[in-house]
N, C-alpha and C positions, 0 to 999 in steps of 0.2 A: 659222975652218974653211976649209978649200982646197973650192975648187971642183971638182966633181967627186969630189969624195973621199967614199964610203960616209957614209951616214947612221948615225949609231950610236945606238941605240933601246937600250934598258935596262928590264929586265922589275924590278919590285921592289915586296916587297907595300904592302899602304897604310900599316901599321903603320910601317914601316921610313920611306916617303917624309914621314910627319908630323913623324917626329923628325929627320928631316934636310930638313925643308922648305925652308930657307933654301939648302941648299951645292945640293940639286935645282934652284932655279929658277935659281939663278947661271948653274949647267952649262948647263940651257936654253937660256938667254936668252946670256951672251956663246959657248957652246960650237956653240951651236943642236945638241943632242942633244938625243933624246926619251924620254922616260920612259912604260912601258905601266904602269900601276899592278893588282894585283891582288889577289882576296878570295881567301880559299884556291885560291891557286892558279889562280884563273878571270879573265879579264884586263874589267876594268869601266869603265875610263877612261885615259886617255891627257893627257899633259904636253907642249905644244908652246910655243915662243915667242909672242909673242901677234902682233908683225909680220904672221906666218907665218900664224898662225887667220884675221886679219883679212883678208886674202888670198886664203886661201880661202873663206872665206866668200863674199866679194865672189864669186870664180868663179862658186860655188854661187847665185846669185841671181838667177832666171829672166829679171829685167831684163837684166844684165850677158851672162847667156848669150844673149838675142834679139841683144843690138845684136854681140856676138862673131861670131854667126853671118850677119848680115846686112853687117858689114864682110869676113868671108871672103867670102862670095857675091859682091859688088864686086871685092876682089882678084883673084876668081878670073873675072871677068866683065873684067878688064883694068880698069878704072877705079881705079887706083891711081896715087900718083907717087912720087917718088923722097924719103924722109926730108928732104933739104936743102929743096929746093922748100917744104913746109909749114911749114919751122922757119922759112923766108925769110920766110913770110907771117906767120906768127904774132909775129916782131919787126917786121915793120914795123907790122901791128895795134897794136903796145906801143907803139913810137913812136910812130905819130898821136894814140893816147890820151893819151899825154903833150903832145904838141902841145897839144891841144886841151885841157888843163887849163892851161896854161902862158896861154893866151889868153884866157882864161874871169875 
């Protein structure tokens, strides 16, 4: 799927998704299309990749939303640095660690 490209969501009843259970979660999962499922006619659940659930979920997580909100606040208080700078630190962390296993 291109990026940026409309989501393409597909209404179809439960009946219909059961017997094509297999070609729906295909589409999902490598199409990332979604599927709204419904009882007569009334939309009751929904078909997403699971990547994607897990994801949001995470969002959804009142932990994940504190520490969100408390790195905006920083950002936006200027105590941020530049993406390079932390990846710097964070390999040279690696390589000490390995140092330090190598001498151990």
């Amino acid at each position: 799927m291109r990026k940026n490209a409309p989501a393409k969501v597909h209404r179809m009843p439960i009946t219909k998704a059961r017997v094509n259970l297999g070609s729906v979660v295909r589409r999902v999962h490598l199409n990332k299309e979604y599927f709204i499922l419904e009882k007569g006619g009334i939309p009751v659940a929904g078909i997403m990749d699971a990547e994607e659930l897990e994801d949001y979920l995470e969002v959804h997580d009142p932990k994940v939303q504190a520490q969100i909100e408390k790195s905006t606040k920083a950002y936006l208080a200027g105590r941020s640095r530049p993406a390079r700078e932390f990846l710097a630190e964070l390999q040279q962390e690696k390589e000490a660690k390995a140092k330090r296993r190598r001498t151990a």
